[in-house]
C-alpha positions in Angstrom: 54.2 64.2 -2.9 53.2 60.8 -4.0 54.1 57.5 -2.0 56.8 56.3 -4.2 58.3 59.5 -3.3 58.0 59.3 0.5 59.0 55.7 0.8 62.5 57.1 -0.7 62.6 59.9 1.4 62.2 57.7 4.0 64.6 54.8 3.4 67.1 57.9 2.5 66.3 59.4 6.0 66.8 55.6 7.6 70.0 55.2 5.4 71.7 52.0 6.5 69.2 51.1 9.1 66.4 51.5 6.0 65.1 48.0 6.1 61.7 47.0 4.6 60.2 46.6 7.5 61.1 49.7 9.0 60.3 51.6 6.2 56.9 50.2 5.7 56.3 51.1 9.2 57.6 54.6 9.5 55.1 55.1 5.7 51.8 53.4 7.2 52.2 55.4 10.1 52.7 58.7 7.8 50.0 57.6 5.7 46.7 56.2 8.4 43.9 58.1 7.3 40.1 58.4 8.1 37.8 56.6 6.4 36.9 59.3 4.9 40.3 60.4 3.6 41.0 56.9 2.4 38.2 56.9 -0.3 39.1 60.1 -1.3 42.5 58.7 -2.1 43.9 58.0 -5.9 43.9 54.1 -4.9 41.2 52.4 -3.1 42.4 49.0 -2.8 44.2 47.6 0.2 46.5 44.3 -0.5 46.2 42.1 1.9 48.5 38.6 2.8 48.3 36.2 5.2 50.8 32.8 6.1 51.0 30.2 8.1 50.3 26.7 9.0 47.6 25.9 7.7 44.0 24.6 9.7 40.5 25.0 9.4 39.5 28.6 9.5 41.9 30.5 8.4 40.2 32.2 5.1 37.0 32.9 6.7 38.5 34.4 9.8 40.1 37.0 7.5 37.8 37.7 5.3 35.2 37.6 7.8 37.3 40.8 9.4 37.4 42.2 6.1 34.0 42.7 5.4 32.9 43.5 8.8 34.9 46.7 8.0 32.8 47.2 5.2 35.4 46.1 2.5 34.6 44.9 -0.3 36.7 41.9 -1.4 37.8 42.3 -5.5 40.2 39.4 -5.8 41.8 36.6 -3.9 44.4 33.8 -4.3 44.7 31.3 -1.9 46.9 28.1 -1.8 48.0 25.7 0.5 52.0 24.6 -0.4 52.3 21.8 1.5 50.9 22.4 5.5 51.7 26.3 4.6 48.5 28.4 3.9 49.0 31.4 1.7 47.0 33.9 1.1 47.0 37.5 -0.9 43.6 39.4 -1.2 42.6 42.8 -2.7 39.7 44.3 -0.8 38.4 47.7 -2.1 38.1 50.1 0.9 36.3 52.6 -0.3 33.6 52.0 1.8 35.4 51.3 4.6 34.4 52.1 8.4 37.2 52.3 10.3 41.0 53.4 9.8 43.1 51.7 7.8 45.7 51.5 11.3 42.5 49.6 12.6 41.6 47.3 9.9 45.5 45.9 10.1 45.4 45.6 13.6 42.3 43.6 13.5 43.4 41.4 10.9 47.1 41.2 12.7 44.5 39.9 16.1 42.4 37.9 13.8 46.1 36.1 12.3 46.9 35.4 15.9 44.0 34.0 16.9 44.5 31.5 13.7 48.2 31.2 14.4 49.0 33.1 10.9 50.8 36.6 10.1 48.4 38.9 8.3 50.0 42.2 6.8 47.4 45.0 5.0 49.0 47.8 3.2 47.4 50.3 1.2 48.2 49.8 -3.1 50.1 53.1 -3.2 52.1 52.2 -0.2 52.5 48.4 -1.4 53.2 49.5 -4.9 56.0 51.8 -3.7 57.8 49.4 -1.5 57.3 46.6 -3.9 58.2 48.2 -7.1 61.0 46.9 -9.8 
């Protein structure tokens, strides 16, 4: 089964109560893998964003969690829209050294620390809860 197919299963299985949020949730949870298993997946690439008010800090706090899991960042937009700091990164995590479940909540501690919300989500599960 590919992701696109289990995030419907599971928004069908939620029905009304199927928001993105949830569903996301209920996925990443199906979906945390080793290390190991993760660069043996089809997609390597984790999407990661950040916002908040924006302060001094911010990007290298999160990338510096990035690549202390041994990710190797592959693109990155960042943009300040008026005091708001935004933020979307692609890190390739094939060479990862933890989880993925540990690599978001280190970033989500790293976010709180800077007073931002950081999300990372895997490309198949982003593409299949983000897709037209």
């Amino acid at each position: 089964m590919d992701v696109r197919q289990l995030v419907d299963r599971i928004a069908e299985a939620l029905g009304p109560d199927a928001t993105a949020a949830r569903v996301e949730a209920v996925a990443a949870a199906v979906l945390d893998v080793s290390p190991a298993q993760a660069a043996k997946m089809p997609g390597s690439l984790v999407i990661i964003t950040a916002f908040g008010l924006d302060r001094p800090g911010i990007l290298a706090g999160i990338t510096n969690v990035v690549s202390g899991a041994g990710c190797n960042i592959t693109d990155v937009s960042q943009k300040i829209l008026q005091e708001y700091f935004t933020l979307i990164m692609i890190a390739d995590i094939t060479a990862m050294q933890i989880s993925l479940s540990e690599l978001q909540r280190q970033l989500s501690k790293a976010g709180d620390g800077l007073g931002v919300r950081v999300t990372a989500q895997h490309e198949d599960l982003f593409a299949g809860m983000h897709r037209p």
